[in-house]
Wavefront OBJ file of the C-alpha trace (Angstrom):
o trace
v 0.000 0.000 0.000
v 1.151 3.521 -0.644
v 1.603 5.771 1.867
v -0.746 8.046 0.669
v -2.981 4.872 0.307
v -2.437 4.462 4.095
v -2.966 7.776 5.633
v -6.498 7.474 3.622
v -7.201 4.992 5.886
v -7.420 6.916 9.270
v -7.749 10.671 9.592
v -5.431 13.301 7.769
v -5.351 16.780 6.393
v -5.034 17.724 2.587
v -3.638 20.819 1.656
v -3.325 22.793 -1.530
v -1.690 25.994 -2.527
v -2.800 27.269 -6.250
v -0.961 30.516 -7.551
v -3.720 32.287 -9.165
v -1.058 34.222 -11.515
v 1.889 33.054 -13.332
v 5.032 34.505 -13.489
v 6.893 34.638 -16.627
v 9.505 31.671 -15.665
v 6.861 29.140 -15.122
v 6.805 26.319 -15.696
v 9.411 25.704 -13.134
v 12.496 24.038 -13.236
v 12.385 20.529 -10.951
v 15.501 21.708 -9.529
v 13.969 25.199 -8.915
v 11.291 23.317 -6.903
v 13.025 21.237 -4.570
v 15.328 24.426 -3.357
v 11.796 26.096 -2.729
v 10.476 23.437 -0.448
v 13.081 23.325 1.673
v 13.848 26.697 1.652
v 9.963 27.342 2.660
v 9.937 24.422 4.921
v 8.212 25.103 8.283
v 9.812 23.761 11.873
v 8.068 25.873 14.394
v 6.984 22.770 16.951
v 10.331 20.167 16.282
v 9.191 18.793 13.330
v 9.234 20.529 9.910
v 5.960 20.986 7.761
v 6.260 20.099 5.003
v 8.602 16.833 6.660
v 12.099 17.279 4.142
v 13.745 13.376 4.421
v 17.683 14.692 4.172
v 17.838 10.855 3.736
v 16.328 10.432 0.322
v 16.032 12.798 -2.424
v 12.394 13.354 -3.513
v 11.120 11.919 -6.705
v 11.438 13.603 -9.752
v 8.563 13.269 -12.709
v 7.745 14.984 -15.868
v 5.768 17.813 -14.443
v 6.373 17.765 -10.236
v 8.768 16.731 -7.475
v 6.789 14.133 -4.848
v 8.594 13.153 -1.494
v 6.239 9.980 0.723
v 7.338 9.640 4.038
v 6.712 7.144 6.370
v 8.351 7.020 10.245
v 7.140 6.378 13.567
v 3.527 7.836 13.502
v 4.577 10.375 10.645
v 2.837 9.602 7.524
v 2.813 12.118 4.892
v 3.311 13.032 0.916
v 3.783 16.433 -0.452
v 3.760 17.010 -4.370
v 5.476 20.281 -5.720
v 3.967 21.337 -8.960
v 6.299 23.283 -12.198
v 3.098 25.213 -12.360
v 3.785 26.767 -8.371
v 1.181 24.515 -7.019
v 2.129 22.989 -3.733
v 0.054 20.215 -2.262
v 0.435 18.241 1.304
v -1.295 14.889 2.406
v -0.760 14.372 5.935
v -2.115 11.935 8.576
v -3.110 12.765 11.825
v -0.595 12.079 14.239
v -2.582 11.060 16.986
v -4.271 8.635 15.073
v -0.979 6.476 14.517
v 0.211 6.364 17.922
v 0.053 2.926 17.757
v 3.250 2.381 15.079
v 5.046 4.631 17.457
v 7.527 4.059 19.659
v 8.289 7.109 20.073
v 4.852 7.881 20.773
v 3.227 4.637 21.886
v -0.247 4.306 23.015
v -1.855 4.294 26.505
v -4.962 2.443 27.443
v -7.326 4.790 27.061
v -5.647 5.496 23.104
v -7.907 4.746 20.514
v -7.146 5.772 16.614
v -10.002 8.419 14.976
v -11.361 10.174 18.553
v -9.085 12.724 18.934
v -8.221 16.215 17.103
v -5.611 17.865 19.727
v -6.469 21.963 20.234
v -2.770 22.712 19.859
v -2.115 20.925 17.347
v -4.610 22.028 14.609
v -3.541 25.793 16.007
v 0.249 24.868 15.244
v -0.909 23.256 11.679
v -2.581 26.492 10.402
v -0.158 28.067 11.254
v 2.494 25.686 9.657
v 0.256 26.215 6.532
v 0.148 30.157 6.480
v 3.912 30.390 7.339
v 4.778 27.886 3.975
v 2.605 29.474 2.211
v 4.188 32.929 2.875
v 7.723 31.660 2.164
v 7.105 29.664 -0.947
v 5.436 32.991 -2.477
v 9.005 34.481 -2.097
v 10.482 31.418 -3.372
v 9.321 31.479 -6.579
v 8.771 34.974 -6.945
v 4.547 34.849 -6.722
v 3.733 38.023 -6.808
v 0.550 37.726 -7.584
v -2.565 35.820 -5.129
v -2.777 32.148 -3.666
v -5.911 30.370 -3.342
v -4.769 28.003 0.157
v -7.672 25.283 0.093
v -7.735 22.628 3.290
v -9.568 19.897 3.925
v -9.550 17.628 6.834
v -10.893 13.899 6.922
v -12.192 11.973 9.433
v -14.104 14.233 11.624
v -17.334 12.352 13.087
v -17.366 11.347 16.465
v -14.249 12.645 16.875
v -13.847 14.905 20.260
v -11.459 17.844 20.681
v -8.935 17.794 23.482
v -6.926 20.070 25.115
v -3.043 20.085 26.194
v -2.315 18.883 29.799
v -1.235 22.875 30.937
v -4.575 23.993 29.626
v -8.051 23.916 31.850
v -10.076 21.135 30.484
v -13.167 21.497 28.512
v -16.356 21.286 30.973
v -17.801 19.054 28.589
v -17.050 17.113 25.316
v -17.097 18.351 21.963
v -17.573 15.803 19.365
v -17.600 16.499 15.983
v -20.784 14.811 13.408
v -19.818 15.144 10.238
v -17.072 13.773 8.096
v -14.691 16.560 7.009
v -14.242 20.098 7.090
v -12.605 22.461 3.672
v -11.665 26.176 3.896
v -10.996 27.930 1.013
v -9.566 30.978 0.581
v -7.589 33.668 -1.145
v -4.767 35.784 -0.682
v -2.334 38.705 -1.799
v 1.042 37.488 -0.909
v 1.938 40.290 0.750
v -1.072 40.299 3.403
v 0.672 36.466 3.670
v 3.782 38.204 4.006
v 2.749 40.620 6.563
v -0.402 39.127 8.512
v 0.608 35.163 8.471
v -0.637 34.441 12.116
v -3.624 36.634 11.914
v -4.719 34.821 8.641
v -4.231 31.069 10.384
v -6.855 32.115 12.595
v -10.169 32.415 10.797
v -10.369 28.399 9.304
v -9.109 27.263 13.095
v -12.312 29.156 14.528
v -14.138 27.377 11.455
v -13.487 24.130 12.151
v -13.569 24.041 15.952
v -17.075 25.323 15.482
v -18.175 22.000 14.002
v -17.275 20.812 17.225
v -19.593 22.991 19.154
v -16.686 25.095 20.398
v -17.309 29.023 19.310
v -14.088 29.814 20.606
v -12.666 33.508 20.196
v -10.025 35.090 17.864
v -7.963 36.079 21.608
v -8.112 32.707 22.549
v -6.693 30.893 19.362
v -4.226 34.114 19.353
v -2.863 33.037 22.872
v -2.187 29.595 21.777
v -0.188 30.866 19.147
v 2.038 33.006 21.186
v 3.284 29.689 22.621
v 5.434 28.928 19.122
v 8.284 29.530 19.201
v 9.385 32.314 16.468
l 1 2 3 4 5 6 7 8 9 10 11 12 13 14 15 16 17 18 19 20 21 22 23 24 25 26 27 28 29 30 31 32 33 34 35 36 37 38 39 40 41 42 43 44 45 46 47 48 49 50 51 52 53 54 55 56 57 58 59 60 61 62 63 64 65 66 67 68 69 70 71 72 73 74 75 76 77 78 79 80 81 82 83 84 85 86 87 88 89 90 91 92 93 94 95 96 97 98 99 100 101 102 103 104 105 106 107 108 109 110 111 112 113 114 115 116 117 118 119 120 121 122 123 124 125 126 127 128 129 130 131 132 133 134 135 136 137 138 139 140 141 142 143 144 145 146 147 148 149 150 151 152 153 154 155 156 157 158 159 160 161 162 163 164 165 166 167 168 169 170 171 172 173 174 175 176 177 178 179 180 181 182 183 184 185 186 187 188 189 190 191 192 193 194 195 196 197 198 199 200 201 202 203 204 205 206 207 208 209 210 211 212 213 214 215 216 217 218 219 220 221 222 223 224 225 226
């Protein structure tokens, strides 16, 4: 099975990045590409987003660079497109705690209930900050459409980090996924990346029941470190 096969299989995100305007050098060079990801690469939480395996060098094909990885309870794939397009297909970390041993499961783990607070917070933010980088990478000047989708949602209840109060009472999500769609001038990505990631993170958690405020997700986020 593929690894993007597998992290169908349990919950994961799926994230897309679409240059709505061309610049003249398109299509991209392959070799142009892989410099961008890693030079846009995200590592704001001790692991990088999108994951870069120094190990391996990603695959190359006629029209986009691909790197699968698959460690521990890390499953992912990103695909980098000669047309700009960036997209990122990544499991959900608590949901393979139990091919960890890094990360093994306790006895009250079970895969697909979970969706940590902090975590989605530190993804849309992950997602923002590449996006804002990879503009400058390859010169995209212009606006980027950032579409996410995340899979795997019913029954599934949010939970908070051990440092934060727990919630009074459960929120559990009922339908299957969430997408946010929505477009930007690179510069606003540029200049406002945090207060962008904030709007889809209120979005989903509201599926959940939890109409949570803008100061709230904005005090999570002053926990990354910079």
């Amino acid at each position: 099975m593929s690894v993007a096969d597998m992290v169908k299989t349990r919950g994961y995100w799926v994230v897309r990045i679409i240059p709505e305007e061309y610049p003249e050098k398109t299509p991209f060079t392959l070799q142009v590409l892989e410099a961008a990801v890693k030079n846009s690469s995200v590592a704001i939480r001790g692991w990088d987003f999108p994951h870069i395996d120094t190990h391996k060098s990603p695959i190359r094909a006629p029209n986009h660079i691909e790197q699968p990885f698959d460690w521990q309870h890390y499953l992912e794939l990103w695909r980098a497109y000669r047309s700009g397009q960036f997209v990122s297909l990544c499991g959900l970390w608590n949901d393979w705690r139990d091919k960890s041993t890094f990360w093994p499961p306790d006895c009250t783990w079970k895969s697909g209930t979970l969706l940590g607070v902090e975590d989605t917070v530190f993804r849309a933010v992950e997602i923002y900050e590449f996006a804002a980088r990879w503009s400058t990478a390859l010169g995209l000047t212009g606006r980027l459409t950032i579409d996410m989708k995340l899979q795997g949602l019913t029954d599934r209840a949010l939970g908070l980090g051990p440092n934060r109060v727990p919630f009074m009472h459960p929120h559990v999500c009922s339908v299957q996924e969430w997408t946010f769609s929505e477009s930007y001038s690179a510069t606003a990505l540029l200049a406002e990346t945090r207060s962008l990631a904030v709007p889809p993170v209120i979005s989903l958690f509201e599926l959940f029941g939890w109409d949570v405020s803008k100061e709230s997700i904005r005090g999570i986020q002053a926990d990354f470190r910079k």
